[in-house]
C-alpha positions as CSV (number, residue, x, y, z in Angstrom):
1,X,10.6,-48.6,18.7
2,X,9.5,-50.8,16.4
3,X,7.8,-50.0,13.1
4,X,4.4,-51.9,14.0
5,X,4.7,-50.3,17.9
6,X,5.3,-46.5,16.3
7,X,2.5,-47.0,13.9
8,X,-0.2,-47.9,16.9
9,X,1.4,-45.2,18.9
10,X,0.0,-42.3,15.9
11,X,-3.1,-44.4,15.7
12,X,-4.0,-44.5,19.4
13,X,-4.1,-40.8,19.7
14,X,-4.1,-37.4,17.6
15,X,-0.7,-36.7,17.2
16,X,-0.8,-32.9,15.6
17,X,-2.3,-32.1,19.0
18,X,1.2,-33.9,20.1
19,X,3.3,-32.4,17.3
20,X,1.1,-28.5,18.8
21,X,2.1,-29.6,22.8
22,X,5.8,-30.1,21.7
23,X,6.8,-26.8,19.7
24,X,4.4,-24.9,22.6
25,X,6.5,-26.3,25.0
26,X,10.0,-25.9,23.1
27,X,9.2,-22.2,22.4
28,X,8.0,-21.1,25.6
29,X,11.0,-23.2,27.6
30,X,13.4,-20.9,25.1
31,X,12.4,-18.0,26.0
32,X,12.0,-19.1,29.7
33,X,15.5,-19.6,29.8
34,X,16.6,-16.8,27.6
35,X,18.4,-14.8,30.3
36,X,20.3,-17.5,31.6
37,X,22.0,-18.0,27.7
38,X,22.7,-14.4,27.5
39,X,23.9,-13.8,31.3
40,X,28.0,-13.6,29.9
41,X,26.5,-10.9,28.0
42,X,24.2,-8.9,30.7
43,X,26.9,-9.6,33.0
44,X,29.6,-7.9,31.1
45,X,27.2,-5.4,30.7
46,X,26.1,-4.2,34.0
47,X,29.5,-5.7,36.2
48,X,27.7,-8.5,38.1
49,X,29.5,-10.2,40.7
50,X,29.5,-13.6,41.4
51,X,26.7,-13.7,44.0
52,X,24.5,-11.2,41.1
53,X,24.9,-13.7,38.6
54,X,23.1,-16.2,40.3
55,X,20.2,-14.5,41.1
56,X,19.7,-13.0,38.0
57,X,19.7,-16.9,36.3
58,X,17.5,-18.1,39.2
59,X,14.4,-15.5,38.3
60,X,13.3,-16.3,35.6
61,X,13.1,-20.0,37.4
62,X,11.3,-19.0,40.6
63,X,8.7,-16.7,38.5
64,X,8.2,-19.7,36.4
65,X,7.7,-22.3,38.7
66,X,5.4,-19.5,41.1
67,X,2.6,-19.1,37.8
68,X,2.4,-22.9,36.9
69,X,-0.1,-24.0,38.8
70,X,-2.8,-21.1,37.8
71,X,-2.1,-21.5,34.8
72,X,-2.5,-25.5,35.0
73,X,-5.4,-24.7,37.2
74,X,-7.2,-22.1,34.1
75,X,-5.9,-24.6,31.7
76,X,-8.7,-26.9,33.1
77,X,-11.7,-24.3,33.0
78,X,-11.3,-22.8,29.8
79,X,-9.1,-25.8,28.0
80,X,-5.3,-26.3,27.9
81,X,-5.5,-25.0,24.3
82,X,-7.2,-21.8,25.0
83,X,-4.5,-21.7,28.1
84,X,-1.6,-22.1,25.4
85,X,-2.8,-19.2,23.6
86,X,-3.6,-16.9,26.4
87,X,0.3,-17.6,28.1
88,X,1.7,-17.0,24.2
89,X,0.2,-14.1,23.4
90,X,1.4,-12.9,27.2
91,X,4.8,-13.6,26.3
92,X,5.0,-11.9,22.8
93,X,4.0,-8.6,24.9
94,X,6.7,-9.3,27.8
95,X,9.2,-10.1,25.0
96,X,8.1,-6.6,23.4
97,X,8.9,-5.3,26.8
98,X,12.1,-6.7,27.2
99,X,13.2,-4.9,23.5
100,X,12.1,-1.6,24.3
101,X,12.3,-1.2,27.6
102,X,15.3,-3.1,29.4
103,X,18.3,-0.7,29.8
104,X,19.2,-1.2,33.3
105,X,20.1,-4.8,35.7
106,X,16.5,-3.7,37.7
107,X,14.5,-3.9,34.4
108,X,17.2,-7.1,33.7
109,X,15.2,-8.5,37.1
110,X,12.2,-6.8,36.3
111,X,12.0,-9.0,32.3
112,X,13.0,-11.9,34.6
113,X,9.8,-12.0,36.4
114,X,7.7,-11.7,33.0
115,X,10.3,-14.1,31.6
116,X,8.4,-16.7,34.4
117,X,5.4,-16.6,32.3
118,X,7.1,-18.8,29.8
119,X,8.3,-21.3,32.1
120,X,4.3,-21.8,32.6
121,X,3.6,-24.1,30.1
122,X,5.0,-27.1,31.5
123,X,1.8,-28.6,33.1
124,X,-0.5,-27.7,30.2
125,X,1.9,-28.4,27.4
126,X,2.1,-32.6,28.7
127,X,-1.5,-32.7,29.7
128,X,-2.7,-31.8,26.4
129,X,0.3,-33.8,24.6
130,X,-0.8,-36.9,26.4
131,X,-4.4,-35.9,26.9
132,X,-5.6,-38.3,23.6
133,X,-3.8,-41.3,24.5
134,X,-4.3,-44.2,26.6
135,X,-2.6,-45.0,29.8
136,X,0.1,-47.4,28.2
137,X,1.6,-45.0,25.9
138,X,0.9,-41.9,27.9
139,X,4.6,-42.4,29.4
140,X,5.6,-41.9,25.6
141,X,3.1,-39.3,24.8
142,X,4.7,-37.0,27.7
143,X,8.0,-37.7,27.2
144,X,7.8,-36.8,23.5
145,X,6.0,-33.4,24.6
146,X,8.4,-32.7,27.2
147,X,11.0,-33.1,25.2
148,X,10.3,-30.1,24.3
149,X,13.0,-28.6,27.1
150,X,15.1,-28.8,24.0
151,X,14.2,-25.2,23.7
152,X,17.2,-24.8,25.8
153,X,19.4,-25.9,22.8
154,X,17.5,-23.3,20.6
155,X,18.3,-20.5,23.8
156,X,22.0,-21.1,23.9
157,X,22.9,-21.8,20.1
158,X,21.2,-18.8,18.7
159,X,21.0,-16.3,21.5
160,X,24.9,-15.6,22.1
161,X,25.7,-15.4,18.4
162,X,22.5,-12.9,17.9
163,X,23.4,-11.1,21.1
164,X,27.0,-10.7,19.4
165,X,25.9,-9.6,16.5
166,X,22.8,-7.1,17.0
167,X,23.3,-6.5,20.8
168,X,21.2,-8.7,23.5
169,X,18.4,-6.7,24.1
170,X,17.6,-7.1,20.0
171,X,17.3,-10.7,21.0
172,X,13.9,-10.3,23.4
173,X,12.8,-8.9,19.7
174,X,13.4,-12.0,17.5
175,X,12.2,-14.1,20.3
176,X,8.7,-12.4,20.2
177,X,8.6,-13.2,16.0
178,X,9.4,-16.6,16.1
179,X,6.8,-17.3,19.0
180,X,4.0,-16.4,16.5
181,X,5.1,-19.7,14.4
182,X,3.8,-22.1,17.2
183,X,0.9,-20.3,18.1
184,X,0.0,-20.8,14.4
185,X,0.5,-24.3,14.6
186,X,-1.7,-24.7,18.0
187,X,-4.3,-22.9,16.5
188,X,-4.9,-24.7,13.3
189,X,-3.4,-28.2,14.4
190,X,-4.1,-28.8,18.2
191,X,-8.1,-30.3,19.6
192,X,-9.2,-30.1,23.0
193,X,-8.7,-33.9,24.4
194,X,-11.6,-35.6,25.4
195,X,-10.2,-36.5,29.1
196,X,-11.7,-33.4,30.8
197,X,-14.0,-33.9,33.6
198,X,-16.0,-31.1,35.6
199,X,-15.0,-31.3,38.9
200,X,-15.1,-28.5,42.0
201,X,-11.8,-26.2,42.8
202,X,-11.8,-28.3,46.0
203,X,-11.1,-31.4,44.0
204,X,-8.5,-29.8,41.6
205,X,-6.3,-28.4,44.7
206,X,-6.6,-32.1,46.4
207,X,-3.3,-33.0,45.5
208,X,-1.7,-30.2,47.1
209,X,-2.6,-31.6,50.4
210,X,-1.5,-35.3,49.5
211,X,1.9,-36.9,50.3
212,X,2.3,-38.5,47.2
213,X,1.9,-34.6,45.8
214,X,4.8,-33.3,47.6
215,X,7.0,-36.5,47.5
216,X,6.7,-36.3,43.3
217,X,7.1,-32.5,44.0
218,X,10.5,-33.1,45.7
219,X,11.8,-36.0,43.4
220,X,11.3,-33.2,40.5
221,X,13.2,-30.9,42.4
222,X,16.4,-32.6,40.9
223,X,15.4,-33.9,37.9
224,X,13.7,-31.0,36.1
225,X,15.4,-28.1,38.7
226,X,18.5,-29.2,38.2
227,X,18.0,-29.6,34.3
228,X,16.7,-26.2,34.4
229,X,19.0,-24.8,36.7
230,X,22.2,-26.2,35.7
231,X,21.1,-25.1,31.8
232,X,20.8,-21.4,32.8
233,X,24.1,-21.6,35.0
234,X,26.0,-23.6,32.0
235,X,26.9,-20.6,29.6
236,X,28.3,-18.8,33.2
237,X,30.1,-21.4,34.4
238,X,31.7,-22.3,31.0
239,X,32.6,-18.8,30.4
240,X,34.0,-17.8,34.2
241,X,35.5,-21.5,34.8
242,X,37.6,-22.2,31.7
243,X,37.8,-18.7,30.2
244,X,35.9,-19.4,27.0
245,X,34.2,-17.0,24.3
246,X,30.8,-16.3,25.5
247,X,29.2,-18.0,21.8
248,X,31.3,-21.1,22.4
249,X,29.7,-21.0,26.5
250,X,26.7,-21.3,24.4
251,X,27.5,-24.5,22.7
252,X,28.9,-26.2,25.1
253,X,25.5,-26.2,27.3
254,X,23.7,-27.1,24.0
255,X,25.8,-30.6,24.0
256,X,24.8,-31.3,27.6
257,X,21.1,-29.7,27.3
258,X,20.9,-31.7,23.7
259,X,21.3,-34.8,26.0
260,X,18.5,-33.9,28.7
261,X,16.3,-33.0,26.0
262,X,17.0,-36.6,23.9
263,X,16.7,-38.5,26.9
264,X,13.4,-37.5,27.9
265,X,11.4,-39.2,25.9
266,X,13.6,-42.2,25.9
267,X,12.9,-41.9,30.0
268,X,8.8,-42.0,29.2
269,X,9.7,-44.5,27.0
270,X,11.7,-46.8,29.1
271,X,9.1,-46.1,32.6
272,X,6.3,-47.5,30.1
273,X,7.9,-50.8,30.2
274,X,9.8,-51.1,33.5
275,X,8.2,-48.6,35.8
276,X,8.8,-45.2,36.7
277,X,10.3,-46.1,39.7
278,X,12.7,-48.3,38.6
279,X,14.0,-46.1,36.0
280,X,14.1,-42.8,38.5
281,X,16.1,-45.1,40.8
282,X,18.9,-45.7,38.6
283,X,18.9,-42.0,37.1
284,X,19.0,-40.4,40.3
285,X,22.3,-42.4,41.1
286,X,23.5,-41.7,37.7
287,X,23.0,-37.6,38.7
288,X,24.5,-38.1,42.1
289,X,27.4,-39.6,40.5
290,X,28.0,-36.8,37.9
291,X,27.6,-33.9,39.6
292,X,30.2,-34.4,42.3
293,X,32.8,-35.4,39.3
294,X,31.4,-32.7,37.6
295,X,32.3,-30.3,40.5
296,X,36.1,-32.1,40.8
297,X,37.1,-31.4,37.3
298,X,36.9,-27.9,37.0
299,X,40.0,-28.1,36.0
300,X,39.2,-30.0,32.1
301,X,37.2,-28.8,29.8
302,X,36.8,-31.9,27.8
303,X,36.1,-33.9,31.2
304,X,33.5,-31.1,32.7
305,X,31.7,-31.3,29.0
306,X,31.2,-35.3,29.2
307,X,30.1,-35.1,32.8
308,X,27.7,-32.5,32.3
309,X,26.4,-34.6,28.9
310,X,25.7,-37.9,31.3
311,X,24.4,-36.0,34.2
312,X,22.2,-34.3,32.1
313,X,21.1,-37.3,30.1
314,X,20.1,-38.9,33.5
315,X,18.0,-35.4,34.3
316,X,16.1,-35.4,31.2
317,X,15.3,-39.1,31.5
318,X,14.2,-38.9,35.0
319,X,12.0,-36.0,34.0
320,X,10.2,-38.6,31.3
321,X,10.3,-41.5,34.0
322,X,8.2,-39.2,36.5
323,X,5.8,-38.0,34.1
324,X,5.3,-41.6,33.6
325,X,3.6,-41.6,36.9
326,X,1.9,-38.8,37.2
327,X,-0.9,-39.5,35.0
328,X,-1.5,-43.2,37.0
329,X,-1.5,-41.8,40.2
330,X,-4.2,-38.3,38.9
331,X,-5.9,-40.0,36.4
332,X,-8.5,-37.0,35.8
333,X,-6.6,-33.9,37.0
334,X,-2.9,-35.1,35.2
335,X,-3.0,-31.6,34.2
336,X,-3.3,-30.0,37.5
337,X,-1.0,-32.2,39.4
338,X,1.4,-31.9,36.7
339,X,1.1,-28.5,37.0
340,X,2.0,-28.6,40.9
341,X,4.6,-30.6,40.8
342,X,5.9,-28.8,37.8
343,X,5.9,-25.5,40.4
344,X,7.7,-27.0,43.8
345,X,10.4,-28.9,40.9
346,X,11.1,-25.5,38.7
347,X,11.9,-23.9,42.2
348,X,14.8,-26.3,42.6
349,X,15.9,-25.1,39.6
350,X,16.1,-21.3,41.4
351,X,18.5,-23.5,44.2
352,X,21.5,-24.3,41.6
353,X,22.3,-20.8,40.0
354,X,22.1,-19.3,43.8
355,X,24.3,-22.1,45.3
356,X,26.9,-22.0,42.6
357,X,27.2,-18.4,42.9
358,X,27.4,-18.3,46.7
359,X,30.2,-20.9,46.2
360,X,32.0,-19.0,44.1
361,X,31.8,-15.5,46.0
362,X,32.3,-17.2,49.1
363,X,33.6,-20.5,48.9
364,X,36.5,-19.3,45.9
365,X,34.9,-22.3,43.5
366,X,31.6,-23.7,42.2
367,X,32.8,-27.5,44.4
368,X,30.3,-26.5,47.1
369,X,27.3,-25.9,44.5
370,X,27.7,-29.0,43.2
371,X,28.0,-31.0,46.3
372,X,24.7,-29.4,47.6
373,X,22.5,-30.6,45.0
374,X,24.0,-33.9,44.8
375,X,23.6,-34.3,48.5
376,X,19.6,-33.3,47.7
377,X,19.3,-36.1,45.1
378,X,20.9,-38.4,47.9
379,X,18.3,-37.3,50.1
380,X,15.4,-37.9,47.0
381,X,16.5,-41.1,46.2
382,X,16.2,-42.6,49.9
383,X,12.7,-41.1,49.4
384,X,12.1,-42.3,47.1
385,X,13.0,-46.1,48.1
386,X,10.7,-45.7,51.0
387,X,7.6,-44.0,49.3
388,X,7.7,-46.7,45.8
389,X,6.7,-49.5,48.7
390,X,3.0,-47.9,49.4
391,X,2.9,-46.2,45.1
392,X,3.3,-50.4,44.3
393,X,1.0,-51.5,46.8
394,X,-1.9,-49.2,45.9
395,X,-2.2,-47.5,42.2
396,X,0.6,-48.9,40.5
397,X,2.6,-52.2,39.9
398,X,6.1,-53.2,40.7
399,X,8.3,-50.5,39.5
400,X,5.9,-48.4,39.2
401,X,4.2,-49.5,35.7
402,X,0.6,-49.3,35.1
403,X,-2.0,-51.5,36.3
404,X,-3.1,-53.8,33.8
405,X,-7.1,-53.7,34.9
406,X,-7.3,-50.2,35.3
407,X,-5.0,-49.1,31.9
408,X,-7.4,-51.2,29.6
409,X,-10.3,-49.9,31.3
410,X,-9.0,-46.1,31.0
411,X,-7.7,-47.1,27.3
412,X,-11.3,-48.3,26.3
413,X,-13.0,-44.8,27.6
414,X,-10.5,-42.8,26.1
415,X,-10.9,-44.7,22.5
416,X,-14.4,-44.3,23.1
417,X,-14.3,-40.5,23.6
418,X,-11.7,-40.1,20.6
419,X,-14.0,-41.7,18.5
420,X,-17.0,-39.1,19.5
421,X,-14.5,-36.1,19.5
422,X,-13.3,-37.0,15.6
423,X,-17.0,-37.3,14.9
């Protein structure tokens, strides 16, 4: 981007409400996936099988993706900033929890469930990222808040060597102190964006019963599932497939989670310009591609590191590219339908750490895991080639950009209400 371009990006909305969405959302997806960068540890700990592993990595995911949309759905009653402060200050207590209380693998699955309350803020943490700008840089706007998945890097750099040092269950301790650092910053930095509208609870659940709900839903599943899935799985398969130290587990995923989270952006970025569609259509292939390689060269470190890095540079960009969407097809409930599809796509997330450890107890390797969810994202990209024909014919053009007519009108309202709120 362009000096000119990145200065009218900052001028078109309020970007410390951006700056607030993005560490909100890079906390909070830390701690979500907290569990999943200690499992080597709790593992060791408690003598999990194969099969245990799994479903202790997957919790956290399902409980997550189960308390988006009420929290998406509160977010638009009481303000996605007031929302960001009530799931924070919810997560410093199960954090608390989790330090004093968890000496057991049932209070492990137990601090699993309240670790789902972090992986809440998906929905709200966009919506009010993106709530201040106009359509054509809204693709931007959420791919620069969602990038705040990087909170994965942040789990699996510092949460092994911590865990090494002061014991794991210290670690649900630090995590609740630095959480109060971005609920500072929403508080003093972050305003309510202007693009709210009063509308029944009828209208806020319509996109639950709409096909285009379901087939974004479903698309999600393998871009943000299997970014969050495979990123809790990581630091187990790294330390169970090629016999490394449970710290250096840690940094391996952070090369390949680095990527999802660097990509992202770059994907909202991209889906601006060509069209959402256009850009999922080449990531998804890019994903199918890598994961089945990925699951064939078990038997390289360096190669399985690589692999993961591209698939997961194609996950994090399809998350951006979708996002892109969302906002063009639910102009005035983005954060609500973000929030669903947010909910169904986390659950896929739940499907990888499962699958690879059925695999593994069953199958004797993690092939079959692999092979699953690539065979879903074969099955999401024919969807997706089907579905982009009525998407271009109706609310958005070829490839899925915005609609010229309809972006300028939505730009001039939303400059319109900026100006008022900043007065």
């Amino acid at each position: 981007m362009s000096l000119s371009s990145r200065s009218a990006f900052l001028k078109a909305g309020h970007w410390p409400t951006l700056l607030a969405a993005f560490l909100y959302f890079d906390f909070t997806f830390a701690v979500w996936v907290l569990n999943g960068a200690m499992a080597p540890f709790i593992s060791e700990t408690y003598g999990l099988n194969a099969a245990s592993k799994g479903f202790m990595v997957s919790l956290p995911i399902l409980a997550g993706a189960l308390m988006r949309f009420p929290l998406g759905l509160l977010s638009q009653y009481i303000g996605r900033k007031s929302a960001a402060m009530v799931e924070m200050t919810l997560i410093i207590i199960a954090l608390l929890y989790g330090f004093y209380f968890v000496d057991s693998y049932d209070r492990v699955l137990a601090m699993g469930v309240l670790l789902g309350i972090a992986g809440a803020s998906f929905g709200v943490a966009l919506s009010l990222g993106s709530g201040w700008y106009p359509p054509r840089y809204k693709g931007l706007a959420m791919g620069i808040a969602g990038a705040g998945n990087s909170g994965t890097v942040l789990a699996v750099l510092f949460a092994p060597p911590l865990a090494t040092a002061y014991g794991w269950q210290t670690v649900y301790g630090i995590a609740a102190a630095t959480m109060l650092f971005p609920m500072v910053v929403m508080l003093l930095c972050a305003k309510e964006p202007p693009d709210r509208e009063h509308q029944t609870l009828r209208g806020h659940l319509s996109c639950l019963w709409e096909k285009d709900g379901w087939a974004f839903s479903l698309i999600y599943i393998v871009t943000f599932g299997g970014f969050v899935g495979l990123s809790s799985f990581l630091p187990t398969y790294f330390y169970d497939q090629f016999h490394v130290t449970k710290v250096q587990a840690g940094q391996l995923t952070m090369l390949a989670a680095l990527m999802g989270s660097a990509t992202r952006a770059l994907g909202g970025y991209v889906s601006d310009r060509i069209g959402g569609v256009t850009t999922l259509t080449g990531v998804l292939a890019v994903v199918i591609v890598s994961l089945v390689l990925c699951g064939l060269a078990g038997g390289s470190l360096t190669a399985t590191t690589l692999l993961f890095m591209l698939c997961f540079a194609a996950l994090g960009a399809g998350n951006g590219a979708l996002f892109q969407l969302v906002p063009l097809r639910w102009p005035l409930t983005t954060a609500v339908a973000g929030s669903m599809i947010g909910e169904i796509g986390a659950l896929g997330g739940g499907f990888i750490p499962n699958a690879m450890g059925l695999s593994k107890q069953y199958g004797g390797s993690y092939l079959g895991g692999f092979v699953a969810f690539a065979a879903l994202a074969v099955a999401m990209l024919l969807m997706l080639r089907l579905v982009q024909i009525r998407w271009t014919r109706t609310w958005a053009e070829k490839g899925g950009r915005a609609r010229p007519v309809a972006a300028e009108a939505a730009q001039n309202k939303n400059e319109i209400d900026f100006s008022a709120a900043k007065a």
